[in-house]
PyMOL Python script that loads the backbone (N, CA, C, O; Angstrom):
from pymol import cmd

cmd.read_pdbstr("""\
ATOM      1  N   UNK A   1     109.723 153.425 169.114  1.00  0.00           N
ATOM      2  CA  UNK A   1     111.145 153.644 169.009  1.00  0.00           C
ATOM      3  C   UNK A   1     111.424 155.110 169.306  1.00  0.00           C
ATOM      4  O   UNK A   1     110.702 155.964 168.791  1.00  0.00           O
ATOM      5  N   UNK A   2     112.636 155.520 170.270  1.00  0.00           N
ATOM      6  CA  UNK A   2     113.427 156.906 170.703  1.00  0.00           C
ATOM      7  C   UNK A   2     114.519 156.929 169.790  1.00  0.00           C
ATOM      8  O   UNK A   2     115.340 156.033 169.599  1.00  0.00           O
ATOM      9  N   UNK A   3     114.437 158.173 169.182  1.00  0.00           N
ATOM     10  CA  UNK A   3     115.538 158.846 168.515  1.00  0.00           C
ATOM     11  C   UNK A   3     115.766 159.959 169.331  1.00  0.00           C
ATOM     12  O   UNK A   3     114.980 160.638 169.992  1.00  0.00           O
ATOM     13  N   UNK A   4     117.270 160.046 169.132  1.00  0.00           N
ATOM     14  CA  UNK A   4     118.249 161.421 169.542  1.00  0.00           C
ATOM     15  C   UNK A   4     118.296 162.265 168.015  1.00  0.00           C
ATOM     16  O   UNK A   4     118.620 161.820 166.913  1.00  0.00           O
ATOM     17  N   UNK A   5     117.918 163.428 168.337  1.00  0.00           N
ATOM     18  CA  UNK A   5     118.475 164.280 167.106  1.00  0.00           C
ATOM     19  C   UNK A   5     119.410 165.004 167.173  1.00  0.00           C
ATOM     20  O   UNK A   5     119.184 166.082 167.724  1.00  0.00           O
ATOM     21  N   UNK A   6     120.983 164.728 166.611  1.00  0.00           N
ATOM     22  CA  UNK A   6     121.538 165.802 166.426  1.00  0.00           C
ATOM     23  C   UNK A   6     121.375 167.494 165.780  1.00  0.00           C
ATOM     24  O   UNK A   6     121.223 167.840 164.609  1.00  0.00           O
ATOM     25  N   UNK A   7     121.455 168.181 166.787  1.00  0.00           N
ATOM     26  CA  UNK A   7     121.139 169.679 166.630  1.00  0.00           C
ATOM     27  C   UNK A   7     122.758 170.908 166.496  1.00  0.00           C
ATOM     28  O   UNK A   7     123.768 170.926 167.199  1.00  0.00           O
ATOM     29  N   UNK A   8     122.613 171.232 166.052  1.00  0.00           N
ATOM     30  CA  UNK A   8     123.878 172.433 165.821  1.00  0.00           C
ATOM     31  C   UNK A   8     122.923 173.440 166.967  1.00  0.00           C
ATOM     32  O   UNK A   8     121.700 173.576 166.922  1.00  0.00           O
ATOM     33  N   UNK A   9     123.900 174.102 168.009  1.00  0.00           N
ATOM     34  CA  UNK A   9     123.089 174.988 169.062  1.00  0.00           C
ATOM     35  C   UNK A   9     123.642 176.451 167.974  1.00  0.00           C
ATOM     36  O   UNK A   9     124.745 176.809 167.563  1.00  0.00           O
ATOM     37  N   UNK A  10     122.595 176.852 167.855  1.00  0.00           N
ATOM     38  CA  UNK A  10     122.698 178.559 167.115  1.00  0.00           C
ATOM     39  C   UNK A  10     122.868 179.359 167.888  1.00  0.00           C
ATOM     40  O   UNK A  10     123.902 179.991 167.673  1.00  0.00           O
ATOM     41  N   UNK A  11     122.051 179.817 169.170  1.00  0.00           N
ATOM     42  CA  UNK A  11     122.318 180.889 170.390  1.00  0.00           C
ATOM     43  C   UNK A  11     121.815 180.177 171.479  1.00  0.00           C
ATOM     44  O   UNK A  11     120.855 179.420 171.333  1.00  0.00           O
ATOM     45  N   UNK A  12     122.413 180.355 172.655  1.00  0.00           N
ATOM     46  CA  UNK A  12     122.045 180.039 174.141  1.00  0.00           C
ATOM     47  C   UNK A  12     121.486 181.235 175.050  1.00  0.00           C
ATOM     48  O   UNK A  12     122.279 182.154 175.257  1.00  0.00           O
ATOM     49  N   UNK A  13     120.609 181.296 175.438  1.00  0.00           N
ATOM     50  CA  UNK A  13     120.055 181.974 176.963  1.00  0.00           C
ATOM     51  C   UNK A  13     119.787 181.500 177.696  1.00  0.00           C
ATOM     52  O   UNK A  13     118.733 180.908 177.464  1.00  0.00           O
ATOM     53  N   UNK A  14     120.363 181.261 179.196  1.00  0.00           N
ATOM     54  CA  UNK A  14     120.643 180.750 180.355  1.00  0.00           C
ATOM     55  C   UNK A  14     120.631 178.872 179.858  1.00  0.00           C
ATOM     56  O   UNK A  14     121.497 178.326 179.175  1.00  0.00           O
ATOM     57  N   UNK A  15     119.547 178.295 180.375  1.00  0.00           N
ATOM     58  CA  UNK A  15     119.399 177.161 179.494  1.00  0.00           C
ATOM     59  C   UNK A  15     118.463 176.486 178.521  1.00  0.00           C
ATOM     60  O   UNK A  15     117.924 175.390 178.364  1.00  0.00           O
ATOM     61  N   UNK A  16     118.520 177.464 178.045  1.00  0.00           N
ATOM     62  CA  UNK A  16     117.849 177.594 177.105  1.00  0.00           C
ATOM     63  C   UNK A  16     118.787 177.729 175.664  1.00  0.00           C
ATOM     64  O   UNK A  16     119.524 178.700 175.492  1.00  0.00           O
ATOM     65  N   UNK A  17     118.636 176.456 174.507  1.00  0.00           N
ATOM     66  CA  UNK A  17     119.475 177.077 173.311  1.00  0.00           C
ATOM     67  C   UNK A  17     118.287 176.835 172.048  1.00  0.00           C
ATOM     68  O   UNK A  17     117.554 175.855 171.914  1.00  0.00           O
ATOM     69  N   UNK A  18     118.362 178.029 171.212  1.00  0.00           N
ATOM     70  CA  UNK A  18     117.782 178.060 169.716  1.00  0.00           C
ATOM     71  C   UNK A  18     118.950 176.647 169.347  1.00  0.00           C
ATOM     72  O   UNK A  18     120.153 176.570 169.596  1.00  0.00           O
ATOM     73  N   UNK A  19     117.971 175.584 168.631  1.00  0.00           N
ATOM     74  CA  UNK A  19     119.281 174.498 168.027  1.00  0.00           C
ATOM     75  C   UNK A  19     118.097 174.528 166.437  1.00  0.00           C
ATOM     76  O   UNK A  19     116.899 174.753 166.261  1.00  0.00           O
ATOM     77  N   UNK A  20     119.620 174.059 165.296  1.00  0.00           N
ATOM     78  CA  UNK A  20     118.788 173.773 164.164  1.00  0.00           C
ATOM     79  C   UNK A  20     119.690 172.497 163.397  1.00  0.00           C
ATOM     80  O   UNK A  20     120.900 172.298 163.282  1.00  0.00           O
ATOM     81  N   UNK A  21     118.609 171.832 162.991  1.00  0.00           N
ATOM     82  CA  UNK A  21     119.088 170.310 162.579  1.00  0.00           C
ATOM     83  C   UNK A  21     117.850 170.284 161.196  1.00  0.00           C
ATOM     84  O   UNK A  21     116.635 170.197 161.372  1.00  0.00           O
ATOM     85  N   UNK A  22     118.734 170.411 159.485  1.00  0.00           N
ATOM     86  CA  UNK A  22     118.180 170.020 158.557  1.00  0.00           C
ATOM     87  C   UNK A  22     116.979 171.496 158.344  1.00  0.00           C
ATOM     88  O   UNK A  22     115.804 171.388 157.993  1.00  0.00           O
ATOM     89  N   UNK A  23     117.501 172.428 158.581  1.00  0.00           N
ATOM     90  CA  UNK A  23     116.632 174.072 158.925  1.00  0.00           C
ATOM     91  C   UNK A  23     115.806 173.973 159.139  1.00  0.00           C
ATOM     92  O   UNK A  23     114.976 174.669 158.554  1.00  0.00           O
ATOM     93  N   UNK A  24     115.296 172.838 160.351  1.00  0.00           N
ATOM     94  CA  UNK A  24     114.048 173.141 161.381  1.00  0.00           C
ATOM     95  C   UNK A  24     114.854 173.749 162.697  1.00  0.00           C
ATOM     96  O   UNK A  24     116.025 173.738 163.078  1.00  0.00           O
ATOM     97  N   UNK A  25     113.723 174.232 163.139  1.00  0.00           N
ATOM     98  CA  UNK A  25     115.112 174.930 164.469  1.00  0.00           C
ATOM     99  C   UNK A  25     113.605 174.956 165.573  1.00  0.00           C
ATOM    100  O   UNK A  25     112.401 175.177 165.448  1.00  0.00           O
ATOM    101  N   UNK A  26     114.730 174.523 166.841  1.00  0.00           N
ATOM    102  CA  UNK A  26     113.567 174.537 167.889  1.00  0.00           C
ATOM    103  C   UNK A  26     114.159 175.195 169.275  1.00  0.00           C
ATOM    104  O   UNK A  26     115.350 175.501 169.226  1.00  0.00           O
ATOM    105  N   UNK A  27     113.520 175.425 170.400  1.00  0.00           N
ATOM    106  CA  UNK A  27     114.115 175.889 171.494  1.00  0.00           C
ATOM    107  C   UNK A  27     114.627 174.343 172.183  1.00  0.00           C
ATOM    108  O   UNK A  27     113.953 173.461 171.651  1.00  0.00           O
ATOM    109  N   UNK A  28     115.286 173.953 172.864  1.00  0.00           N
ATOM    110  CA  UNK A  28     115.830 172.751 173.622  1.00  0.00           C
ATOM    111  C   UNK A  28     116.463 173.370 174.795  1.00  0.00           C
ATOM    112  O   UNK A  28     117.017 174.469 174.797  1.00  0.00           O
ATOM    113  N   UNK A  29     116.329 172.550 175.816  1.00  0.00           N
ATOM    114  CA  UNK A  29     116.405 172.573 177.666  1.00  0.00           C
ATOM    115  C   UNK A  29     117.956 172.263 177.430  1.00  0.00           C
ATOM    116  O   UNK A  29     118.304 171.187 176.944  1.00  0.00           O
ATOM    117  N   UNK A  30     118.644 173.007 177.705  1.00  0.00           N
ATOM    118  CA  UNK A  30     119.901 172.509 178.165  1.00  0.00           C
ATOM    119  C   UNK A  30     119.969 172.221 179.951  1.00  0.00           C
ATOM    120  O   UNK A  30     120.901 171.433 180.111  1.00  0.00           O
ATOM    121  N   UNK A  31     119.603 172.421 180.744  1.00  0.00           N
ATOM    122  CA  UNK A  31     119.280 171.856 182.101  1.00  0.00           C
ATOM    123  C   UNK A  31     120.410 170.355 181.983  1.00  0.00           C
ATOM    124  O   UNK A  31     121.551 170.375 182.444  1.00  0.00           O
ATOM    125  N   UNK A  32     119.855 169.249 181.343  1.00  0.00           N
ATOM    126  CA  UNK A  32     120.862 168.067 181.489  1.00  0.00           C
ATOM    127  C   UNK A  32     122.164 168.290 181.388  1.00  0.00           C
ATOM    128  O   UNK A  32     123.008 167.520 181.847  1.00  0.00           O
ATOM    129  N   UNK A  33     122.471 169.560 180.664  1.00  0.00           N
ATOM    130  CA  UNK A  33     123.700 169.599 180.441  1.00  0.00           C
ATOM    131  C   UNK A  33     124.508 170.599 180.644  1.00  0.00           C
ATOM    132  O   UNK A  33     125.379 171.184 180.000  1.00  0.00           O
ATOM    133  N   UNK A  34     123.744 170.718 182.308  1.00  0.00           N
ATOM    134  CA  UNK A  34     124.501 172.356 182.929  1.00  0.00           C
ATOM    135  C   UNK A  34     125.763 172.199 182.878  1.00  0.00           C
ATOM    136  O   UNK A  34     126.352 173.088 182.262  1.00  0.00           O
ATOM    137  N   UNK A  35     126.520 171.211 183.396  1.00  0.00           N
ATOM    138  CA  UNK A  35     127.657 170.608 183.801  1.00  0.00           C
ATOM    139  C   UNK A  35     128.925 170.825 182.458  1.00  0.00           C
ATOM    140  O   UNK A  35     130.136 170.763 182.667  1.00  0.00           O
ATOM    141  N   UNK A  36     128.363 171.053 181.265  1.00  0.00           N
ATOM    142  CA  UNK A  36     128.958 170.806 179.973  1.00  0.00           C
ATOM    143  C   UNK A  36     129.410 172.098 179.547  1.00  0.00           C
ATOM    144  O   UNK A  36     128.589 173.004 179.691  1.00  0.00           O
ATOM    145  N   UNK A  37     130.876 172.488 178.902  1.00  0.00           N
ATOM    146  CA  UNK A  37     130.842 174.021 178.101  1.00  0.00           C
ATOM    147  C   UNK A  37     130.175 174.272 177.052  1.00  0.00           C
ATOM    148  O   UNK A  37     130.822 173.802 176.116  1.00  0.00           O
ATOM    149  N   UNK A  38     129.446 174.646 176.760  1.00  0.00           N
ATOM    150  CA  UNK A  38     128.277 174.633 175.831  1.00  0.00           C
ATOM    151  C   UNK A  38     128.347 176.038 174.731  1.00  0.00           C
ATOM    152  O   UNK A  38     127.866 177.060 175.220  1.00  0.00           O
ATOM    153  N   UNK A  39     128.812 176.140 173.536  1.00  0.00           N
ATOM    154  CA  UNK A  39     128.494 177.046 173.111  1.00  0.00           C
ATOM    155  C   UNK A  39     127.517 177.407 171.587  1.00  0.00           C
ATOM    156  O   UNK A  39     126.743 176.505 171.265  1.00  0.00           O
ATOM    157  N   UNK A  40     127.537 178.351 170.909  1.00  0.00           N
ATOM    158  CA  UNK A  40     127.286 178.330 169.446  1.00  0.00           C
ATOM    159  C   UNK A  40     127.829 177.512 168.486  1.00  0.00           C
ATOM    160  O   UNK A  40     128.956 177.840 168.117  1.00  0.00           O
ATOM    161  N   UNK A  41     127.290 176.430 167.921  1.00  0.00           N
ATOM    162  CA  UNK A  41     128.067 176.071 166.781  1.00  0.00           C
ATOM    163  C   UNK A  41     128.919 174.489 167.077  1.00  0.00           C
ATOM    164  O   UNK A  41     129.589 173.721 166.387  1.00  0.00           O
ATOM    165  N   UNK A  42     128.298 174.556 168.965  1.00  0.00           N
ATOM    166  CA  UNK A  42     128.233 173.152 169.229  1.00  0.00           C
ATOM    167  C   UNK A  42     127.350 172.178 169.295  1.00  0.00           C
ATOM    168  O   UNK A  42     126.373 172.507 169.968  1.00  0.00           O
ATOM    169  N   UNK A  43     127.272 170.537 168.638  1.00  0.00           N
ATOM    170  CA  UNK A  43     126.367 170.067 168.300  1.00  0.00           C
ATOM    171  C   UNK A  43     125.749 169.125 169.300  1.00  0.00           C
ATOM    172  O   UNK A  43     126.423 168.132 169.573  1.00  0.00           O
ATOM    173  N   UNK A  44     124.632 169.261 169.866  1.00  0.00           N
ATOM    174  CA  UNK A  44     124.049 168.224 170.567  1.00  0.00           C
ATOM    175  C   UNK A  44     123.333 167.293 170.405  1.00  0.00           C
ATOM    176  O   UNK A  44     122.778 167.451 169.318  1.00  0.00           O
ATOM    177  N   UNK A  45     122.963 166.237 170.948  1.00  0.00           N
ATOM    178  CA  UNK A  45     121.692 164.989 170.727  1.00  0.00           C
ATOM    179  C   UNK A  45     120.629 165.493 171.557  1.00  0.00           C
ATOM    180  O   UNK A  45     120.875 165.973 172.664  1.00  0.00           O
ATOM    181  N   UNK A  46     119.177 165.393 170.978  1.00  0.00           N
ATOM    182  CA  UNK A  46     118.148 166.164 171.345  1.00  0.00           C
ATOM    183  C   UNK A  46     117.147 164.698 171.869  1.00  0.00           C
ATOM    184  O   UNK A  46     117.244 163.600 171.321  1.00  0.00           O
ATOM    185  N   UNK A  47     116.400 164.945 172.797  1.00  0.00           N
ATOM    186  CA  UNK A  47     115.807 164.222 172.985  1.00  0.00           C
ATOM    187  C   UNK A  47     114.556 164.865 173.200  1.00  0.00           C
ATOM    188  O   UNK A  47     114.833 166.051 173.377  1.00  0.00           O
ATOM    189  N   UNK A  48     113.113 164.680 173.291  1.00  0.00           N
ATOM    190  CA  UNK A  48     112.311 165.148 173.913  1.00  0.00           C
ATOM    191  C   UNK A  48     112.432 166.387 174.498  1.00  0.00           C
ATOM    192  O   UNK A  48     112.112 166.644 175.658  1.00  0.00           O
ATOM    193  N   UNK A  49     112.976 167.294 173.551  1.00  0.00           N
ATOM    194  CA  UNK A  49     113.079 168.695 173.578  1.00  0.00           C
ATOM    195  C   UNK A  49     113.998 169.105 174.400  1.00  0.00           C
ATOM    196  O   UNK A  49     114.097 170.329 174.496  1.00  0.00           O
ATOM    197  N   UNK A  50     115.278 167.945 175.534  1.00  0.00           N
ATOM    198  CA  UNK A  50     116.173 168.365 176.050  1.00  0.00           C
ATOM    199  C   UNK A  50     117.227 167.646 175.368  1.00  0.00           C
ATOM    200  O   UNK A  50     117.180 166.579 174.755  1.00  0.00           O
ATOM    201  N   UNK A  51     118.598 168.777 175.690  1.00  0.00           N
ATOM    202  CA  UNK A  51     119.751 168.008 174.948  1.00  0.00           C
ATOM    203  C   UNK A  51     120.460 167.403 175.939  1.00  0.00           C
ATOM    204  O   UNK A  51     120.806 167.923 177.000  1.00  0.00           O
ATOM    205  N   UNK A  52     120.734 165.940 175.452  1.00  0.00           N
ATOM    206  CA  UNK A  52     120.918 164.557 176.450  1.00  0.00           C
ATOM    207  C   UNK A  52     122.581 164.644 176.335  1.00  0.00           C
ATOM    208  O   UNK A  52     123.248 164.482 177.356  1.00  0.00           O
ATOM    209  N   UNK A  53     123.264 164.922 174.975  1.00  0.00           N
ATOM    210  CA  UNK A  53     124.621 164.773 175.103  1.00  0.00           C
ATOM    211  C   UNK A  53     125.500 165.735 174.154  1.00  0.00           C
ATOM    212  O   UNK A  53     124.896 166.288 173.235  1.00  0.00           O
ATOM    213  N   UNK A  54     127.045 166.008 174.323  1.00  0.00           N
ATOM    214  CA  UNK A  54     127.333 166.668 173.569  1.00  0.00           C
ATOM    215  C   UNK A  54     127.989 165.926 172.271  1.00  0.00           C
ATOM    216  O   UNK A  54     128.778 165.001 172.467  1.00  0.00           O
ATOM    217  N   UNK A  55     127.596 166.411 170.694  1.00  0.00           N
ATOM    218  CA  UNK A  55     128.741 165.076 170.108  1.00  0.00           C
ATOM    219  C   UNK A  55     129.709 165.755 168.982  1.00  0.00           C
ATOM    220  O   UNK A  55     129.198 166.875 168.963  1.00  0.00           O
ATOM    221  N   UNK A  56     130.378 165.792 168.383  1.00  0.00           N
ATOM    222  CA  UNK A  56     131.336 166.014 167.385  1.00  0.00           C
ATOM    223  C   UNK A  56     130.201 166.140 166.518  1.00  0.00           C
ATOM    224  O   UNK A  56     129.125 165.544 166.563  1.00  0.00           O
ATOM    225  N   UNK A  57     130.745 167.286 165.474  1.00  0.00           N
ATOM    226  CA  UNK A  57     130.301 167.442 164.346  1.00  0.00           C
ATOM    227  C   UNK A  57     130.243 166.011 163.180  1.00  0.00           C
ATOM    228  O   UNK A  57     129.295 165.703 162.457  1.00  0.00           O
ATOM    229  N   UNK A  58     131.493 165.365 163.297  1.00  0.00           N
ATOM    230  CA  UNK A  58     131.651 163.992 162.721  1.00  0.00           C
ATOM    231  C   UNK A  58     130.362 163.284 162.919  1.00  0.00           C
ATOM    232  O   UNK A  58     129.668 162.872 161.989  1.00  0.00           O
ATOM    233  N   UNK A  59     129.992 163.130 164.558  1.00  0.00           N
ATOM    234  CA  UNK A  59     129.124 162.370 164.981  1.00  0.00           C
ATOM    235  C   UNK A  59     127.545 162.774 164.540  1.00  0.00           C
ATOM    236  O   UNK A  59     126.772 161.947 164.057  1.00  0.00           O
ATOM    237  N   UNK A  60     127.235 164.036 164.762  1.00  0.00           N
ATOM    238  CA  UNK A  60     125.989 164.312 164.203  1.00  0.00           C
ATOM    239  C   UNK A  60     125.764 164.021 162.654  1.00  0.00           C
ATOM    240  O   UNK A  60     124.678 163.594 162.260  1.00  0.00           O
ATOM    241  N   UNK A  61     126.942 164.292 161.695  1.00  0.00           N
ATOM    242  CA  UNK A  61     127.067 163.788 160.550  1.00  0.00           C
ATOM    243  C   UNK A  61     126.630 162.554 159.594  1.00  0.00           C
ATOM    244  O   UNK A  61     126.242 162.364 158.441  1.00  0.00           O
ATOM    245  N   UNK A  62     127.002 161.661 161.054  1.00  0.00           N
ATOM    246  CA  UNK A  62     127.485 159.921 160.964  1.00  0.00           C
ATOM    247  C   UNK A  62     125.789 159.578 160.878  1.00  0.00           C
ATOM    248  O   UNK A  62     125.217 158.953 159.985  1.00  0.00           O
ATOM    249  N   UNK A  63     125.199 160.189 162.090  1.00  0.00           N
ATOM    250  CA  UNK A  63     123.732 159.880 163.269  1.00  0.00           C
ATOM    251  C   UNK A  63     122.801 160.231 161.632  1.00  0.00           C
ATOM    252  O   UNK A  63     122.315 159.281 161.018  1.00  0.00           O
ATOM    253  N   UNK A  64     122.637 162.005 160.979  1.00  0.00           N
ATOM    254  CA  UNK A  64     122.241 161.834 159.572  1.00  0.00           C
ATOM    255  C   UNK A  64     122.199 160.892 158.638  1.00  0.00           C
ATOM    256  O   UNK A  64     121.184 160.388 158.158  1.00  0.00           O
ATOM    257  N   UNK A  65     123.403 160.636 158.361  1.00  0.00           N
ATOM    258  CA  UNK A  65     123.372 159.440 157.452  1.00  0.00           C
ATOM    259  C   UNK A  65     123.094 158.215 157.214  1.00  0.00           C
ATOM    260  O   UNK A  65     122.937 157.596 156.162  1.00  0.00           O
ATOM    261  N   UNK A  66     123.033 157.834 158.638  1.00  0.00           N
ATOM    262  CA  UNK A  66     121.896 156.398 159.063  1.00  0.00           C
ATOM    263  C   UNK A  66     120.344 157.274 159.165  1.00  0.00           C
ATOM    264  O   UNK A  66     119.426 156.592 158.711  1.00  0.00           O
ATOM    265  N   UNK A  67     120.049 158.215 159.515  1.00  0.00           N
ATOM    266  CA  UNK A  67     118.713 158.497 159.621  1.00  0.00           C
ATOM    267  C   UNK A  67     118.005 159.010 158.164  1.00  0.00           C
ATOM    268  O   UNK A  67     116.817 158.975 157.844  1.00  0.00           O
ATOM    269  N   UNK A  68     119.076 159.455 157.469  1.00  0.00           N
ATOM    270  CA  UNK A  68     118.797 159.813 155.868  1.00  0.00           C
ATOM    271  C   UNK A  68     118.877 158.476 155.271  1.00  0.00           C
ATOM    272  O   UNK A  68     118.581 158.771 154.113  1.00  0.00           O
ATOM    273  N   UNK A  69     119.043 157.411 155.263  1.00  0.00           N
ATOM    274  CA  UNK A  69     119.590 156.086 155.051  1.00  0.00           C
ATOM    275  C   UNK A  69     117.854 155.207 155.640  1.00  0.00           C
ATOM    276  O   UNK A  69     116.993 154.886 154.820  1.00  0.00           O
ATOM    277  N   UNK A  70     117.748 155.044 156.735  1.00  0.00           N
ATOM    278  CA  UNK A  70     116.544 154.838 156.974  1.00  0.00           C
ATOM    279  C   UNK A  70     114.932 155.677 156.303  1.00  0.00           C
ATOM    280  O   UNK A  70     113.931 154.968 156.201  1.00  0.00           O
ATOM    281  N   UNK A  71     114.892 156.567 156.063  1.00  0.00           N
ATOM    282  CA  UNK A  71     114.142 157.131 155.546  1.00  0.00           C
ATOM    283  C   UNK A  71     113.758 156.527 153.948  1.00  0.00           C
ATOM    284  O   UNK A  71     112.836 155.972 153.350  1.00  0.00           O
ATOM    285  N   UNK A  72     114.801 156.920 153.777  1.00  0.00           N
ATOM    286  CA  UNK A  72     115.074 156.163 152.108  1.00  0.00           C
ATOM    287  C   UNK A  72     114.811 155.072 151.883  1.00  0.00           C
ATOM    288  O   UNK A  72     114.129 154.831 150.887  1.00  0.00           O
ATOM    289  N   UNK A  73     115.273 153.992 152.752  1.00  0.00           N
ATOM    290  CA  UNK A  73     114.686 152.958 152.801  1.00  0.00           C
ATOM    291  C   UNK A  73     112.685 153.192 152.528  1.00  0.00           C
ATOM    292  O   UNK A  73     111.930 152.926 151.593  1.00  0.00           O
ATOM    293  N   UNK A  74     112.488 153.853 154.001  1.00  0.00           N
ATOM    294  CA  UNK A  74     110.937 153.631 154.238  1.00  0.00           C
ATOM    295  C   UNK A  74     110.488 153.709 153.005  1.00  0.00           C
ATOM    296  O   UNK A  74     109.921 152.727 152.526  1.00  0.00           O
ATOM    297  N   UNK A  75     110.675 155.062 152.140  1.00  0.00           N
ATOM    298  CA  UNK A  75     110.079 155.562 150.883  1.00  0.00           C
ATOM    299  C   UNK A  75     110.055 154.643 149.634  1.00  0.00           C
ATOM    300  O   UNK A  75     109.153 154.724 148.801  1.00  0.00           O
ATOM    301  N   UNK A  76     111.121 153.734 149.535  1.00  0.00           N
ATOM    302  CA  UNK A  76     111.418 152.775 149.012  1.00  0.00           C
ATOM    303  C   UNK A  76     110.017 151.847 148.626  1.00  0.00           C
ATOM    304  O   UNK A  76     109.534 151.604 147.520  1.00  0.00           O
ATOM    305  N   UNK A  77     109.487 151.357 150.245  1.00  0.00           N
ATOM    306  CA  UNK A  77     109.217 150.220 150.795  1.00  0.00           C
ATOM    307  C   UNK A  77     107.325 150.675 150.591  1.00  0.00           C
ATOM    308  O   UNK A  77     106.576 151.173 151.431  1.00  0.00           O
ATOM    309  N   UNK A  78     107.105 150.364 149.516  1.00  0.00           N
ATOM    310  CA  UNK A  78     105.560 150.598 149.766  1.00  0.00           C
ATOM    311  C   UNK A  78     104.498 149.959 150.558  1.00  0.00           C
ATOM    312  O   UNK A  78     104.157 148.801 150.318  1.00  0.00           O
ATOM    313  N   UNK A  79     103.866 150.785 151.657  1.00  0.00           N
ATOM    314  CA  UNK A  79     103.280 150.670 152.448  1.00  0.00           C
ATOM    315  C   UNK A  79     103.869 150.015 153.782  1.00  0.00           C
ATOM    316  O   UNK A  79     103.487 149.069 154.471  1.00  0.00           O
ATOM    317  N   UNK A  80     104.956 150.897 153.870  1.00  0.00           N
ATOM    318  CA  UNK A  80     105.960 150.443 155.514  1.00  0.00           C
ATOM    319  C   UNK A  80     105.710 150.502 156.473  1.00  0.00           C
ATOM    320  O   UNK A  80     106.128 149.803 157.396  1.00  0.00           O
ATOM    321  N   UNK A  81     104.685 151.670 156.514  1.00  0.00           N
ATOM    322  CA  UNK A  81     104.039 152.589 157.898  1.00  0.00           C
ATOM    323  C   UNK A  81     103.008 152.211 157.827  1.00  0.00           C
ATOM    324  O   UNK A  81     102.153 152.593 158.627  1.00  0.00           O
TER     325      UNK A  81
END
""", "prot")
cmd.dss("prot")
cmd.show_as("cartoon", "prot")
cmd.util.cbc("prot")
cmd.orient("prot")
C-alpha cells in the first residue's frame, strides 16, 4: 500500500523544500510541482520524497486523522503486522 503524506513546506530553494509533518521534517522534490505557487506554510502531499499535490490545511488535517485513526486501530489489534 502508497500513502501521500501531508507536509507543511517550512523553506523552499529552487526545488527543493525543507517540509515538516508531525516534527519529522525532510527535504522533498518539488520538480512535479513547478507549475504550482508554492510557498512557506503551504501544505503538500508527499510521495516518495516528491510533492505530488497541493492541499488545504483542512485537507492535510482531514488525511491525519484517518492516518492517526488507522494507527490506533493497528495498536489496538494484537499482532496486525
Amino acid at each position: 500500500m502508497c500513502l501521500g503524506i501531508p507536509m507543511q513546506i517550512k523553506t523552499i530553494v529552487e526545488y527543493t523544500a525543507r517540509c515538516e509533518a508531525k516534527g519529522v521534517e525532510r527535504d522533498v522534490s518539488l520538480f512535479m510541482l513547478q507549475h504550482e505557487t508554492l510557498e512557506p506554510g503551504d501544505f503538500v502531499v508527499v510521495h516518495v520524497g516528491y510533492a505530488i499535490q497541493k492541499v488545504t490545511p483542512q485537507e492535510a488535517r482531514s488525511a491525519w486523522e484517518v492516518y492517526d485513526e488507522m494507527l490506533k486501530t493497528l495498536d489496538e489489534q494484537p499482532g496486525s503486522l
